[in-house]
N, C-alpha and C positions, 0 to 999 in steps of 0.2 A: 763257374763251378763253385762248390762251396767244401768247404775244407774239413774234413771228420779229423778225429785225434789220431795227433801223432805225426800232425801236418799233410797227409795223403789227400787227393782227390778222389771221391765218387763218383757213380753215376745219379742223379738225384731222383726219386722219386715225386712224381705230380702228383698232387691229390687232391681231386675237382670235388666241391660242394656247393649245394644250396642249400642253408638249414630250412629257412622259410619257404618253401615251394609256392610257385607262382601260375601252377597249372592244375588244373581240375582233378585232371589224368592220374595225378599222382598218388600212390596210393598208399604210400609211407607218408603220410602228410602232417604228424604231426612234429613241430618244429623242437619240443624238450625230446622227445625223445629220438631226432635226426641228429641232434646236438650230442648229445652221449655218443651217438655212435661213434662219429665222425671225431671225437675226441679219443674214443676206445682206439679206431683203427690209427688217430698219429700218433698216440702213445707208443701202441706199436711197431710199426713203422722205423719209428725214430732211430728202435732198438739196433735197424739193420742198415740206414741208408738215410743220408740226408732228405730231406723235405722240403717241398714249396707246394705252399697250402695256398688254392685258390676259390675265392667265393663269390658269389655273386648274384646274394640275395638283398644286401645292405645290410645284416645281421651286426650288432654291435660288438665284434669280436672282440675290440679293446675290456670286455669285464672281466673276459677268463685267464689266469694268468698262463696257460696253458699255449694259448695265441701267442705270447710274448716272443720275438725275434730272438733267436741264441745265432753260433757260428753253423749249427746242423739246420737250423727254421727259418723258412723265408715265407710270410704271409702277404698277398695280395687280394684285395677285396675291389671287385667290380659291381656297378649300379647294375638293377635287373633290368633285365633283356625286355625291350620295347615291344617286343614280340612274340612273350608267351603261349600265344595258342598254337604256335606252329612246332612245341614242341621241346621235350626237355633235350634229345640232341643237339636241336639247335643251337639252344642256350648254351649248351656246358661248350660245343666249336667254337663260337662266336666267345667264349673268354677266353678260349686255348687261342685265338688266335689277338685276342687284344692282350694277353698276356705277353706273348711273342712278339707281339708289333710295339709295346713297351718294354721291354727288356732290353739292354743295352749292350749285356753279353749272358748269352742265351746257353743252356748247358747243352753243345754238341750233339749229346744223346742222353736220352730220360724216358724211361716206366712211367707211362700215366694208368693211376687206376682211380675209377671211382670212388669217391673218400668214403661210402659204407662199406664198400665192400672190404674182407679182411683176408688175405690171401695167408691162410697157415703155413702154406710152405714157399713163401717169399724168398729165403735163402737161396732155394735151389731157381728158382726165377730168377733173380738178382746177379744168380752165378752164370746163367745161361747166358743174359741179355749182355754182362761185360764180358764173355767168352766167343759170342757169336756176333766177330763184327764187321763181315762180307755184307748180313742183309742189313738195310737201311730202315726195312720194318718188319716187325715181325706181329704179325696178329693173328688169330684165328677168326677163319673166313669160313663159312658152311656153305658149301656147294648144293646143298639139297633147296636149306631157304635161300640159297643169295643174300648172304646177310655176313657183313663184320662183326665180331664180337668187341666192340669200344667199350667197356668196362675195363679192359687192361689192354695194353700194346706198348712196346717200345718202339722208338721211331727216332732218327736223326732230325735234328731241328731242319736241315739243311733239304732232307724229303717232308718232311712235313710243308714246310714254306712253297715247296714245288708243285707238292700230289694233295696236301688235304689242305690247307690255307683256301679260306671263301667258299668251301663245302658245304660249310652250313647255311647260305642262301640258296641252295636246292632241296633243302628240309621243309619236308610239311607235314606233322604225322597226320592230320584232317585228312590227307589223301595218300597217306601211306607209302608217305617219301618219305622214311625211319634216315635217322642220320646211319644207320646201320647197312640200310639197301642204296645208300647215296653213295659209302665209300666203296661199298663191295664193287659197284658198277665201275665207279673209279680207275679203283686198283685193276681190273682187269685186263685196259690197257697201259698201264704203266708200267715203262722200261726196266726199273729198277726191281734188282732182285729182292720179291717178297717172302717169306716163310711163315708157316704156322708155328707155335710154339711147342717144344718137345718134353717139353713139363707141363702136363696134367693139372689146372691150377685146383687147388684146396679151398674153396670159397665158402665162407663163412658170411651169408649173408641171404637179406629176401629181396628179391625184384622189386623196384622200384615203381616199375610200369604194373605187373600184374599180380603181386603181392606173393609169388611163390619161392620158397625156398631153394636155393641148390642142392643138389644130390650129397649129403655130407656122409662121411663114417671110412675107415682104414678103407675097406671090403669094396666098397664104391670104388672110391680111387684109383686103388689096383685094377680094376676092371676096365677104367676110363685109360690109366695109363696103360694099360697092353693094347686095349682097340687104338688110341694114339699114336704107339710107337711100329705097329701095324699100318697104318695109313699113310704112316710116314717113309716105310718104306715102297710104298705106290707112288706117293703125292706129297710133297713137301708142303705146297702152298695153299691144299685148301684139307677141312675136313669134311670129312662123309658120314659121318656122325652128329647125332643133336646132342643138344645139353643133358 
């Protein structure tokens, strides 16, 4: 765990990057301006919850002083993935999980969100995942695609290590084995009680895969949050609803 002021424990946030992208696919690909971002989103971040910054393009993080290790930042940089074409899922599992398998005491339970993406209403996230701690994970899964939504999820190291550890050597996006339709299949059968999340996320970002924006503005959200909290009265664990 790492220690915010005041001597308390958090729960940490993960925040996966690759400045330099290693795959065709990608369509945010230029690395100065992937670099801003992902600087943008731990600036803020910072504000609410400790961080462990994970990368894993070779990017020379040591220039920024922004990188630099405090008691709330913990940065880990991984060599890129030998295996590129099959897929930026793949990549970003395969350093959650060598992150995991080098850590020596691993934070219990931790938000991972993709380091572009910038969740405005992080607070009320933040509040939920340390409030709601029967489920072991909590992510939104779409029932319509069969698809996880892996941009954000909270998860116990201890289900993760069980249900997603080595998932990513079932990714192929070439054949449309998305790390997204790999875990949805997953989770399916698995024991442990799953949930979708009851906070609406505020996403402030473009797709990385197909370059479109999410739904932003007050009017959206409220819209998103009522079909949400509607669904959730049906179905806890999966949504019926697209992005």
């Amino acid at each position: 765990m790492i220690a915010s002021p005041g001597g308390k424990f958090e729960m940490p946030i993960v925040l996966t990057a690759t400045i330099i992208p290693n795959q065709v696919a990608a369509v945010a690909s230029n690395p100065k301006t992937r670099l801003a971002e992902y600087l943008a989103s731990l600036k803020f971040y910072l504000q609410f919850a400790p961080v462990i910054f994970l990368e894993n393009s070779g990017y020379p993080l040591e220039r920024h002083p922004e990188f630099v290790e405090t008691a709330r930042l913990r940065v880990k940089k991984f060599a890129p993935s030998k295996n590129p074409e099959r897929g930026k899922g793949y990549q970003e599992f395969e350093m959650l999980d060598a992150w995991l398998s080098a850590e020596p005491q691993p934070p219990a339970r931790w938000l991972k969100i993709s380091g572009r993406y910038r969740m405005e209403n992080i607070q009320d996230i933040l509040r939920e995942c340390s409030g709601d701690l029967r489920d072991e994970l909590i992510i939104d899964q779409i029932l319509r695609s069969g698809a996880a939504r892996t941009y954000q999820f909270c998860v116990t190291t201890a289900f993760y290590q069980r249900q997603i550890a080595g998932a990513y050597l079932e990714c192929d996006d070439r054949n449309g084995n998305w790390i997204e339709r790999v875990l949805f299949r997953k989770f399916k059968t698995a024991p442990e009680k799953i949930s979708s999340f009851k906070t609406q996320p505020l996403v402030l970002a473009t797709s990385g895969g197909d370059g479109r924006a999410f739904p932003k503005g007050w009017l959206q959200w409220r819209v998103k949050q009522t079909l949400r909290s509607l669904n959730r009265l049906a179905d806890k664990k999966y949504l019926w609803y697209s992005r």
